[in-house]
HTML snippet that shows the backbone in 3Dmol.js (N, CA, C, O; Angstrom):
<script src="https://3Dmol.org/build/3Dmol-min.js"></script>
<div id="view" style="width:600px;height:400px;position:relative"></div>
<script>
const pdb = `
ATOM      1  N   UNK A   1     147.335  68.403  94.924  1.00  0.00           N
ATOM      2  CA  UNK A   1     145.957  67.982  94.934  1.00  0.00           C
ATOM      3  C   UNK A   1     145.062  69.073  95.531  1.00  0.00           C
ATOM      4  O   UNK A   1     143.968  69.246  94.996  1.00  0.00           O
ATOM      5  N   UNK A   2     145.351  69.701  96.407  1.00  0.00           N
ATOM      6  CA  UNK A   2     144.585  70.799  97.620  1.00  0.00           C
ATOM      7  C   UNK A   2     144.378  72.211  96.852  1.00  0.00           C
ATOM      8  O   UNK A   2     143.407  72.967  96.888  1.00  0.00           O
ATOM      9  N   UNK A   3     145.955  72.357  95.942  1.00  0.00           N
ATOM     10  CA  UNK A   3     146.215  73.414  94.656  1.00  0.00           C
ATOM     11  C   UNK A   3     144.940  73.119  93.461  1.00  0.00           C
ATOM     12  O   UNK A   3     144.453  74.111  92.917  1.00  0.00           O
ATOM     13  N   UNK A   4     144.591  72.171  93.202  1.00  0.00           N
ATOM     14  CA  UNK A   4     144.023  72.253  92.353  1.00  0.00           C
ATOM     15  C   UNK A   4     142.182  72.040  92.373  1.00  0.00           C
ATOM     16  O   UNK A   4     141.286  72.353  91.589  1.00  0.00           O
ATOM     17  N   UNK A   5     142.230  71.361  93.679  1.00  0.00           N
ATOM     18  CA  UNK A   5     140.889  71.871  94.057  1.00  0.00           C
ATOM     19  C   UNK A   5     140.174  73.076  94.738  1.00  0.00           C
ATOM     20  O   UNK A   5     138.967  73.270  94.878  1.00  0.00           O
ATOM     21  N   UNK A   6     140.942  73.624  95.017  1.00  0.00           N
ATOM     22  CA  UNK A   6     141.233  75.109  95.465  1.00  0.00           C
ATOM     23  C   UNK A   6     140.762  76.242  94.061  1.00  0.00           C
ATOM     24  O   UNK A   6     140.129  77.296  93.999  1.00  0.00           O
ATOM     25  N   UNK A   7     141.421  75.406  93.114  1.00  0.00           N
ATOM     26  CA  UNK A   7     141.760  76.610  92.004  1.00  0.00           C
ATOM     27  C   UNK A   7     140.118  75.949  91.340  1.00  0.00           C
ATOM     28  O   UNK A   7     139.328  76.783  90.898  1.00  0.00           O
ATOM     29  N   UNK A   8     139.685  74.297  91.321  1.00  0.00           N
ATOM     30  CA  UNK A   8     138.382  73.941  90.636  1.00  0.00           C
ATOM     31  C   UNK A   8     136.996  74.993  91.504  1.00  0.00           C
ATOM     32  O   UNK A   8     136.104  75.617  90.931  1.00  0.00           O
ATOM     33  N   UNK A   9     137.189  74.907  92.692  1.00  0.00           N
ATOM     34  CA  UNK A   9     136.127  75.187  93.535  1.00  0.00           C
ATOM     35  C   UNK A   9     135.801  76.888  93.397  1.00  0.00           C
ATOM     36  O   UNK A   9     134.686  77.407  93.430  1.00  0.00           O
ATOM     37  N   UNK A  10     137.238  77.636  93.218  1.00  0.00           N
ATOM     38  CA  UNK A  10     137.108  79.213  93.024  1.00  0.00           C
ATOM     39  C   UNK A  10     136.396  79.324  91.461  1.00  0.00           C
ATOM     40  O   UNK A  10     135.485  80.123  91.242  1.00  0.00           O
ATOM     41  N   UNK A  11     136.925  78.441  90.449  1.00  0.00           N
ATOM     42  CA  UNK A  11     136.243  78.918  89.367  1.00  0.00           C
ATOM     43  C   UNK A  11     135.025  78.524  88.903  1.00  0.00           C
ATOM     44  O   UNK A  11     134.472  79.098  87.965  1.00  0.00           O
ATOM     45  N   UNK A  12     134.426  77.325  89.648  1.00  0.00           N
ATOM     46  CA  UNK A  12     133.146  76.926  89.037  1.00  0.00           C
ATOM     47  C   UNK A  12     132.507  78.095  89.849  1.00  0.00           C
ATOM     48  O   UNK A  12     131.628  78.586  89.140  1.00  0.00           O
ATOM     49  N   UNK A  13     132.595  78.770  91.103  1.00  0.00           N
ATOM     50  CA  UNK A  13     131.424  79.743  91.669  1.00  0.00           C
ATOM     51  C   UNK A  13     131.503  81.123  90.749  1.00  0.00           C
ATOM     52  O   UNK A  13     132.601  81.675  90.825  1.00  0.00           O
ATOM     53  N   UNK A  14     130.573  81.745  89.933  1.00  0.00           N
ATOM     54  CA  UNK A  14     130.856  82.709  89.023  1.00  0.00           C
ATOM     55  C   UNK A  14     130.333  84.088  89.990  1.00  0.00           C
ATOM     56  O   UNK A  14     129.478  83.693  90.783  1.00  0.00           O
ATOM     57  N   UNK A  15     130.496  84.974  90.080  1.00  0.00           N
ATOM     58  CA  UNK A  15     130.086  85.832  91.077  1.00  0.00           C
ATOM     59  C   UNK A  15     128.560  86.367  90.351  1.00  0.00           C
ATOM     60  O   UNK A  15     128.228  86.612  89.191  1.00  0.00           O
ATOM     61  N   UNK A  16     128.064  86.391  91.273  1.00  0.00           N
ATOM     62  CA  UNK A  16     126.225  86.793  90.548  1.00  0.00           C
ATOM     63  C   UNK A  16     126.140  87.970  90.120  1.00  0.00           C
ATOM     64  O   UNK A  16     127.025  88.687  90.586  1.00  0.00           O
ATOM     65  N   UNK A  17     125.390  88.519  89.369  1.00  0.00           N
ATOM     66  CA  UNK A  17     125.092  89.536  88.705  1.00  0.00           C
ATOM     67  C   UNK A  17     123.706  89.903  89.039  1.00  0.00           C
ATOM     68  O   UNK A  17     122.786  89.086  89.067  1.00  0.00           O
ATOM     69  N   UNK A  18     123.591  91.105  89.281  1.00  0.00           N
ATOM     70  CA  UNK A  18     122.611  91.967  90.208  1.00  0.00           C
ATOM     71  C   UNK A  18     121.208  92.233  88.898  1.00  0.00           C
ATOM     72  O   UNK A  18     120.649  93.303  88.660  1.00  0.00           O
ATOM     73  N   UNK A  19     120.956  90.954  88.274  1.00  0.00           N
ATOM     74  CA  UNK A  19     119.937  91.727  86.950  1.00  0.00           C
ATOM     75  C   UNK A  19     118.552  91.316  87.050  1.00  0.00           C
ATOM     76  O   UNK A  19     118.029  90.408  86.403  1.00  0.00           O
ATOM     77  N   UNK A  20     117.702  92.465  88.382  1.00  0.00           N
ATOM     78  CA  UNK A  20     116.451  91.511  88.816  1.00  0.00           C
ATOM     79  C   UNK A  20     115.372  92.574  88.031  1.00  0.00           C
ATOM     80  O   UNK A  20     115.500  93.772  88.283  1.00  0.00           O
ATOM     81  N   UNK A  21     114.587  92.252  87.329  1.00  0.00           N
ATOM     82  CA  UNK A  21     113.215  93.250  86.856  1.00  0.00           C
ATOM     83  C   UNK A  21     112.291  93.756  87.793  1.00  0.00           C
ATOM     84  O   UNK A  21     111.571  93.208  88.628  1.00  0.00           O
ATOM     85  N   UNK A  22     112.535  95.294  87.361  1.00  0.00           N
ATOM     86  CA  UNK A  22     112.076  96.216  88.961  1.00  0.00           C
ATOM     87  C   UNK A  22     110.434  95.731  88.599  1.00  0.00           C
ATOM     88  O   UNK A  22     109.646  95.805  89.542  1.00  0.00           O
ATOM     89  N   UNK A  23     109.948  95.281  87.374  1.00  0.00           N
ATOM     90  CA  UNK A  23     108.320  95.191  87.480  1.00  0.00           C
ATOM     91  C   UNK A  23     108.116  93.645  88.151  1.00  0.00           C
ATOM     92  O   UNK A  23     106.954  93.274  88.319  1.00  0.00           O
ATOM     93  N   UNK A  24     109.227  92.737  88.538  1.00  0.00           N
ATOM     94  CA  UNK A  24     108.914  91.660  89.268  1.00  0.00           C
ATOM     95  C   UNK A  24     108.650  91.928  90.765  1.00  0.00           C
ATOM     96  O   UNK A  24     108.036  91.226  91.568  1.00  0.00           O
ATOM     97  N   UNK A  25     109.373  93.323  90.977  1.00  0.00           N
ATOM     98  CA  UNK A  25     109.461  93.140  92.639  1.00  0.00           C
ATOM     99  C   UNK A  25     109.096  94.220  93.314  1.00  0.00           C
ATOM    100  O   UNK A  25     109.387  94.459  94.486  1.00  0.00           O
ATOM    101  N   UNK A  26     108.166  95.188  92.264  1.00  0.00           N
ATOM    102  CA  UNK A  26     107.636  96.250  92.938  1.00  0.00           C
ATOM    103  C   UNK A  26     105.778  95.563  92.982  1.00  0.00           C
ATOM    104  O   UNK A  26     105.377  94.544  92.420  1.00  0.00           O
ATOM    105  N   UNK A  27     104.999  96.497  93.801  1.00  0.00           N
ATOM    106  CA  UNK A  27     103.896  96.127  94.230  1.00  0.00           C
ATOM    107  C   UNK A  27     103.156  96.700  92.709  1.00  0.00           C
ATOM    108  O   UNK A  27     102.498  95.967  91.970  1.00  0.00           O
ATOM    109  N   UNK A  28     103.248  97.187  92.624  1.00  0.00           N
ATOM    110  CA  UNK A  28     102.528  98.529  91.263  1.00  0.00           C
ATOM    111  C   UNK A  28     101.169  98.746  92.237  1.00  0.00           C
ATOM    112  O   UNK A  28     100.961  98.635  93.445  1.00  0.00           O
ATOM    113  N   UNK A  29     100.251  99.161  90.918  1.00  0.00           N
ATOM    114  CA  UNK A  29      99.192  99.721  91.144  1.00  0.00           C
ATOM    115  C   UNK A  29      98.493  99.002  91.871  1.00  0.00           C
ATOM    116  O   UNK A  29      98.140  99.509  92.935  1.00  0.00           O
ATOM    117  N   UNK A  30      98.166  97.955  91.646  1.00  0.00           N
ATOM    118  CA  UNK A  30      97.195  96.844  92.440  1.00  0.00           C
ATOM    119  C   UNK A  30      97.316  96.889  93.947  1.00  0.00           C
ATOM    120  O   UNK A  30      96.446  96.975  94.814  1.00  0.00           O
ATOM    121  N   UNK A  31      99.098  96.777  94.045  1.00  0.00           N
ATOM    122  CA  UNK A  31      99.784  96.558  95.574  1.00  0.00           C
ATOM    123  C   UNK A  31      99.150  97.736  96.471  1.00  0.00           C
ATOM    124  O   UNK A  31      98.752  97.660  97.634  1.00  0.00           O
ATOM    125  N   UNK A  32      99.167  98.835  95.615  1.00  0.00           N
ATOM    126  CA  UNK A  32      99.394  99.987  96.162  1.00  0.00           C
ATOM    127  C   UNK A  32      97.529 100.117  96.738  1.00  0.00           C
ATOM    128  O   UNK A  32      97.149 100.073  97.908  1.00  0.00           O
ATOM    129  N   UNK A  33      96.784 100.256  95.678  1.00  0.00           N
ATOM    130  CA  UNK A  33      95.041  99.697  95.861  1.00  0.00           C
ATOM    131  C   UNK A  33      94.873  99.443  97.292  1.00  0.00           C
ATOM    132  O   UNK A  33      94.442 100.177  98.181  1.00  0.00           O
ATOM    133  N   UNK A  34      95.517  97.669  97.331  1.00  0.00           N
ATOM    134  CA  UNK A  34      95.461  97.498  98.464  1.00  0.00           C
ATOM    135  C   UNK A  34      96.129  97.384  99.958  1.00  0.00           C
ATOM    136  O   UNK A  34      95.775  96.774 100.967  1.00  0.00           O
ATOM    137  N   UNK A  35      97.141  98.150  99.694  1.00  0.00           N
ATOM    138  CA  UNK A  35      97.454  98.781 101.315  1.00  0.00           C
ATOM    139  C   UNK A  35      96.805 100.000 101.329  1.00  0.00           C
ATOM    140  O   UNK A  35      96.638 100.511 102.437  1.00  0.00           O
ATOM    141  N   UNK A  36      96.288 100.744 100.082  1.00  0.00           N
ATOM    142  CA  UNK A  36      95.223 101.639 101.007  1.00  0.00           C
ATOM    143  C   UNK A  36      94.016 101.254 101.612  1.00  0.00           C
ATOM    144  O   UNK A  36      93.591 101.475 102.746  1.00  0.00           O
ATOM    145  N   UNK A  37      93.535 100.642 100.667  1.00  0.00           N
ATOM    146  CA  UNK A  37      92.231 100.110 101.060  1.00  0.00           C
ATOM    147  C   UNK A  37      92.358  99.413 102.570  1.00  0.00           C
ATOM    148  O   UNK A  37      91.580  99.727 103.471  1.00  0.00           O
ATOM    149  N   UNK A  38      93.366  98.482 102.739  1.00  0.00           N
ATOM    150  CA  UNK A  38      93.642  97.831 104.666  1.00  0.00           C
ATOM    151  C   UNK A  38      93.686  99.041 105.162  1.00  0.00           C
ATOM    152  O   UNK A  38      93.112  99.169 106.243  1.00  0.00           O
ATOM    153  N   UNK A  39      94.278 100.145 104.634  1.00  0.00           N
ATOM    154  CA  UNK A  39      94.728 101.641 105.746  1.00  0.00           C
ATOM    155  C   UNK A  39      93.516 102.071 106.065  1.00  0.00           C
ATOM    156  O   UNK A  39      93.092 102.421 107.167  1.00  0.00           O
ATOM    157  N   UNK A  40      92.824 102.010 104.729  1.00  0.00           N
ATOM    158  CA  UNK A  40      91.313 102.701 105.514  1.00  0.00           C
ATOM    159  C   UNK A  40      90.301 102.047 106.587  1.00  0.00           C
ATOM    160  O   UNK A  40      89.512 102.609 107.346  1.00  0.00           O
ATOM    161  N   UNK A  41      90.657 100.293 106.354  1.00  0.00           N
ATOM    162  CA  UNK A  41      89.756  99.878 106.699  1.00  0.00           C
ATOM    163  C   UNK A  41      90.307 100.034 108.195  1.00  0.00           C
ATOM    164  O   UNK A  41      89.400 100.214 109.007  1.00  0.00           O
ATOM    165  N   UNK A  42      91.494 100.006 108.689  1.00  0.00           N
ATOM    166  CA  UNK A  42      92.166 100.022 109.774  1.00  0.00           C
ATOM    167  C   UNK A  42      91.571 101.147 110.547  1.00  0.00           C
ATOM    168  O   UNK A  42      91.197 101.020 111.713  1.00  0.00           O
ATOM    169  N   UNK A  43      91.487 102.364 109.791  1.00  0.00           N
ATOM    170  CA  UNK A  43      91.402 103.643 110.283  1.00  0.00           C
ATOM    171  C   UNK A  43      89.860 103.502 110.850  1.00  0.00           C
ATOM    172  O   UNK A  43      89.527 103.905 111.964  1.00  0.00           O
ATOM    173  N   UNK A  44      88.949 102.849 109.884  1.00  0.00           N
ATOM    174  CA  UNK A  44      87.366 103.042 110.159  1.00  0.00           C
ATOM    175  C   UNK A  44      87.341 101.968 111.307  1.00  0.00           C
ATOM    176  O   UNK A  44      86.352 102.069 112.032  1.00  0.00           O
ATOM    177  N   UNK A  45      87.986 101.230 111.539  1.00  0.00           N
ATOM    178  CA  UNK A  45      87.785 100.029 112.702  1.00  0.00           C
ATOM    179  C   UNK A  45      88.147 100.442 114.015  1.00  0.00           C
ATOM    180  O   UNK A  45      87.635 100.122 115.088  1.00  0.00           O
ATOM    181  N   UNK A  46      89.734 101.699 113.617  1.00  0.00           N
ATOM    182  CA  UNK A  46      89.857 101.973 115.574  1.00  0.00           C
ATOM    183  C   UNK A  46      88.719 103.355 115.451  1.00  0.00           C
ATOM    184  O   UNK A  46      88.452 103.927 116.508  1.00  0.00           O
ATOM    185  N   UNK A  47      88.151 103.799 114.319  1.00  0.00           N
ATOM    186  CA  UNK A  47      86.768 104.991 115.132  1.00  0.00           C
ATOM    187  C   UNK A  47      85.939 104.800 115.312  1.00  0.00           C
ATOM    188  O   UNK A  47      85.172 105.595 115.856  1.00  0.00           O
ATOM    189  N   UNK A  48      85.530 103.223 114.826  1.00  0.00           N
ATOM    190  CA  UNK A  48      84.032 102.608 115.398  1.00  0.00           C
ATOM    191  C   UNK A  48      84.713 102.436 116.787  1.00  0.00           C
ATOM    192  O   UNK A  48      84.530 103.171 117.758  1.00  0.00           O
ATOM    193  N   UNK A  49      85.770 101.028 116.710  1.00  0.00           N
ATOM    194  CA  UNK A  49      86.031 100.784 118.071  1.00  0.00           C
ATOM    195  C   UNK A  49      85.963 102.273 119.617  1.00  0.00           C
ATOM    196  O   UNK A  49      85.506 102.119 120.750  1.00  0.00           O
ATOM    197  N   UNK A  50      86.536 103.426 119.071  1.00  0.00           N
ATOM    198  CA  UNK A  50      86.630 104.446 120.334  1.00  0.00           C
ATOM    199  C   UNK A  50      85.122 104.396 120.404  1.00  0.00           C
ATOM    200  O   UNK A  50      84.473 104.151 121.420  1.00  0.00           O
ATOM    201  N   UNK A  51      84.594 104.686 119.082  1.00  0.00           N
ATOM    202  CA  UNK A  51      83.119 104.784 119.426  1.00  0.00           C
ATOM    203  C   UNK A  51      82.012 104.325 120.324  1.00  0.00           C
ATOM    204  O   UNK A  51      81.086 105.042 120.704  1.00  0.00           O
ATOM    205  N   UNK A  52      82.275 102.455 120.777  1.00  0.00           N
ATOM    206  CA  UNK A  52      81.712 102.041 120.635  1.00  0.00           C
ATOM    207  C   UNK A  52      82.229 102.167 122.577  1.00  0.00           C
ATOM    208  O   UNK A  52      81.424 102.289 123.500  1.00  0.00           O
ATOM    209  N   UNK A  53      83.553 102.096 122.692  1.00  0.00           N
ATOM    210  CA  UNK A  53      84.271 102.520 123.826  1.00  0.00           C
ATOM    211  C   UNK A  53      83.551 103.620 124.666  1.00  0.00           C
ATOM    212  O   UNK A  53      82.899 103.444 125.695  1.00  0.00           O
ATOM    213  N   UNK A  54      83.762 104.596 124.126  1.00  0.00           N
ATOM    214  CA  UNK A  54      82.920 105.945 124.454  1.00  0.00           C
ATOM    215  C   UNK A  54      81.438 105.424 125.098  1.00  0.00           C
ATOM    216  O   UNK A  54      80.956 105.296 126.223  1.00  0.00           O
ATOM    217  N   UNK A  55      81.094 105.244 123.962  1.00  0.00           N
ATOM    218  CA  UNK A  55      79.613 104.768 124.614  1.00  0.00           C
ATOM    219  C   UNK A  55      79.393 104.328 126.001  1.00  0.00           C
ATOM    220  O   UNK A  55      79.048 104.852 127.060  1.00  0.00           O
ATOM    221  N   UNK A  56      79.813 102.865 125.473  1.00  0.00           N
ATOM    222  CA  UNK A  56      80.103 101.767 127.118  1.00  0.00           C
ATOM    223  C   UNK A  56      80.329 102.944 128.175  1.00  0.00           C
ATOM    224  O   UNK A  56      79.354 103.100 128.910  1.00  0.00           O
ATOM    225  N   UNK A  57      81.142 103.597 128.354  1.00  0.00           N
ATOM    226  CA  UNK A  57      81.775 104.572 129.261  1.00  0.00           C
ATOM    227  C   UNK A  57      80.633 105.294 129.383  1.00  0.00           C
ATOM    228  O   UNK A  57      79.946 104.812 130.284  1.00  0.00           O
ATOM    229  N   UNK A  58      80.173 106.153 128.919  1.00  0.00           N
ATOM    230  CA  UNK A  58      79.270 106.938 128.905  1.00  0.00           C
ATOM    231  C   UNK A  58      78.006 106.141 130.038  1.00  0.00           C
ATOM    232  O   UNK A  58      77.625 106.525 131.144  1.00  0.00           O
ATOM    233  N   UNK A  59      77.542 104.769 129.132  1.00  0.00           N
ATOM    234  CA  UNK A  59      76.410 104.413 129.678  1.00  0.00           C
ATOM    235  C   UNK A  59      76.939 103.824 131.247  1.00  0.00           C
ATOM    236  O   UNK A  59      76.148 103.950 132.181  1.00  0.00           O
ATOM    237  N   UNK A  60      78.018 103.313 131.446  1.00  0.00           N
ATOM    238  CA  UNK A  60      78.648 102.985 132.997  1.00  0.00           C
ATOM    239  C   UNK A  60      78.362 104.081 133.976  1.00  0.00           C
ATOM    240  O   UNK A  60      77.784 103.739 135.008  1.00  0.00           O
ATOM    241  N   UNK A  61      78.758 105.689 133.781  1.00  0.00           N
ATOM    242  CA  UNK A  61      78.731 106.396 134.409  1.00  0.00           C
ATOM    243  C   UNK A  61      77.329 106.759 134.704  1.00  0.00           C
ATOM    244  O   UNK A  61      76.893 107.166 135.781  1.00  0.00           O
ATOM    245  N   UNK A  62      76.590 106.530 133.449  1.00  0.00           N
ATOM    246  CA  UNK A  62      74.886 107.348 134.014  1.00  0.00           C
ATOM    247  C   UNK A  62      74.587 105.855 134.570  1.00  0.00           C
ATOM    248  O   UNK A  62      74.625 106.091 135.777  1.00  0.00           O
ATOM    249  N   UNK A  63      74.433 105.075 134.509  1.00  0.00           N
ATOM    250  CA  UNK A  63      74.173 103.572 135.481  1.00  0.00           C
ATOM    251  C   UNK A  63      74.261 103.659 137.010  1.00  0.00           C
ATOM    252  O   UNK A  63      73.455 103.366 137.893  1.00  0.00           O
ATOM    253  N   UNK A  64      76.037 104.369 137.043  1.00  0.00           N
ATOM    254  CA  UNK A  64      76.780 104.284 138.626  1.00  0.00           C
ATOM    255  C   UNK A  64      75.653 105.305 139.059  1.00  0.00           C
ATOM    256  O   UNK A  64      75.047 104.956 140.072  1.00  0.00           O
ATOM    257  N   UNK A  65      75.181 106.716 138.386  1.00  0.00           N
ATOM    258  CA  UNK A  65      74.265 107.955 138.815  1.00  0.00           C
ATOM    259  C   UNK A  65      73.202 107.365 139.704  1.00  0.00           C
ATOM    260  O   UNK A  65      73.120 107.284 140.930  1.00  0.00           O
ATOM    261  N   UNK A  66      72.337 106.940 138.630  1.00  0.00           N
ATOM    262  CA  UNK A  66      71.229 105.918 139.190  1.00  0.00           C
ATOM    263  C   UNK A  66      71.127 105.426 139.905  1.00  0.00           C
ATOM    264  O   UNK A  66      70.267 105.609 140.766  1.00  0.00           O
ATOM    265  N   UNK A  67      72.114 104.398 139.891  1.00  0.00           N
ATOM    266  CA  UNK A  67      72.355 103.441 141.261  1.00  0.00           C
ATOM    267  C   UNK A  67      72.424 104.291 142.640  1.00  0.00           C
ATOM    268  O   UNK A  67      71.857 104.093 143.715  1.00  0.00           O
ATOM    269  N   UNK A  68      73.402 105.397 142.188  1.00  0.00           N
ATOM    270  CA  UNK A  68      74.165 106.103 143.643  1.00  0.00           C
ATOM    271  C   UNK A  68      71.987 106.785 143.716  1.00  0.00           C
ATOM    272  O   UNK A  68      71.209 106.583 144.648  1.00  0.00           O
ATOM    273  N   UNK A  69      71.727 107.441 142.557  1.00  0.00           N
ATOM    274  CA  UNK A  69      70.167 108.255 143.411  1.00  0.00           C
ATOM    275  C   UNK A  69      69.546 107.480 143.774  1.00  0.00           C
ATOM    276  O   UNK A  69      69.042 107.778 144.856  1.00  0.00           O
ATOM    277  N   UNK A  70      69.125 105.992 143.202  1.00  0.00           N
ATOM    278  CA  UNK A  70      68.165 105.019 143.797  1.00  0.00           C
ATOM    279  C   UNK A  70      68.686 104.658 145.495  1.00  0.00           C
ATOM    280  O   UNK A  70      67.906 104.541 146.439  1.00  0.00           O
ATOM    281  N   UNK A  71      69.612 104.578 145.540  1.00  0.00           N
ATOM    282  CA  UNK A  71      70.150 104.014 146.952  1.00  0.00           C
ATOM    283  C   UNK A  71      70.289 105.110 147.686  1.00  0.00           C
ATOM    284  O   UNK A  71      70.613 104.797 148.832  1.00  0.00           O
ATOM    285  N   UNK A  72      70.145 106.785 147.468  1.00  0.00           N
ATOM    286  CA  UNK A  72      69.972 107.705 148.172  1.00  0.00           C
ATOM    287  C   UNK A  72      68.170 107.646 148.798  1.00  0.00           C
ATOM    288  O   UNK A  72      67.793 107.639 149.970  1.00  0.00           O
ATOM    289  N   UNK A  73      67.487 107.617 147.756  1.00  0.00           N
ATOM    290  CA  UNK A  73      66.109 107.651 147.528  1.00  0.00           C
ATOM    291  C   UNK A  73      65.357 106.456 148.598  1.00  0.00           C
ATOM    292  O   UNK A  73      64.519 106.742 149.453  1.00  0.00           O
ATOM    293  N   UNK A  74      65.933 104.940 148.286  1.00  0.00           N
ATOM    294  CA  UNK A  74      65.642 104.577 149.530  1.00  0.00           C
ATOM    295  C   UNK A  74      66.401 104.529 150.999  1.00  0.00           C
ATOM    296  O   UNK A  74      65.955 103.876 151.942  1.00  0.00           O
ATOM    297  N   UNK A  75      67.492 105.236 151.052  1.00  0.00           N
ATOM    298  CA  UNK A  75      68.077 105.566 152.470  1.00  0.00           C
ATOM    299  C   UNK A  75      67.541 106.532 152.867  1.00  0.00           C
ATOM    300  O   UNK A  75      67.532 106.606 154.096  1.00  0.00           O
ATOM    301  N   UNK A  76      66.837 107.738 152.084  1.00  0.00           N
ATOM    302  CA  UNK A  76      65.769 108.323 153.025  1.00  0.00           C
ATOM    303  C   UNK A  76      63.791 107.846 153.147  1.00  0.00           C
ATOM    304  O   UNK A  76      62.837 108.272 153.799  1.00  0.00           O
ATOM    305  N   UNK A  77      63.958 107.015 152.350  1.00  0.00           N
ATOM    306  CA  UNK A  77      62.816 106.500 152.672  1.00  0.00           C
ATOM    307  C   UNK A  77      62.113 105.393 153.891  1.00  0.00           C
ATOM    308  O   UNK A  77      60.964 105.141 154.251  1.00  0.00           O
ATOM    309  N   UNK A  78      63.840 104.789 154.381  1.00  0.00           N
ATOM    310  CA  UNK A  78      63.769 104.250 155.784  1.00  0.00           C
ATOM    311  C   UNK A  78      64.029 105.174 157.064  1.00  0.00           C
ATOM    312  O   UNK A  78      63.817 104.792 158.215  1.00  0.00           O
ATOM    313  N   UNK A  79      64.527 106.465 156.709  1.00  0.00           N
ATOM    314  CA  UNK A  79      64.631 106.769 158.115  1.00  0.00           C
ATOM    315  C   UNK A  79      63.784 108.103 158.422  1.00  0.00           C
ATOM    316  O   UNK A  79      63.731 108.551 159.567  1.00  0.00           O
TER     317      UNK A  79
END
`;
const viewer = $3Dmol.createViewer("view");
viewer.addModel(pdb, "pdb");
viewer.setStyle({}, {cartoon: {color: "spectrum"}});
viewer.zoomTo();
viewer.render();
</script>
């Protein structure tokens, strides 16, 4: 009985055959379109972002200036 379900179970599984169409599973032209197009947009988003970084930074430091001359300006104006 064990013999012959042994021998049913090996032959109904047929071993698969590797026959997939490379135009089902490649991106083509379109695919390709758009991972450049995300690449660029990626690229233009972190040089605004430093940009915008930079700035902030920039304007912090001339702020701290100010602050530090205004608070010089009146520490000699009290004594």
């Amino acid at each position: 009985m064990q013999h012959a379900l042994v021998t049913l179970v090996a032959a109904a599984t047929p071993s698969p055959v590797p026959t997939v169409d490379p135009d089902l599973v490649t991106p083509g032209p379109v695919g390709f379109a758009v991972i450049a197009f995300i690449a660029l947009a990626v690229v233009f988003l972190v040089w605004d972002m430093m940009r915008r970084i930079r700035r902030a930074r920039i304007r912090g430091e001339i702020n701290e200036q100010l602050d530090a001359e205004e608070q010089m300006r009146d520490d000699d104006g009290r004594a």
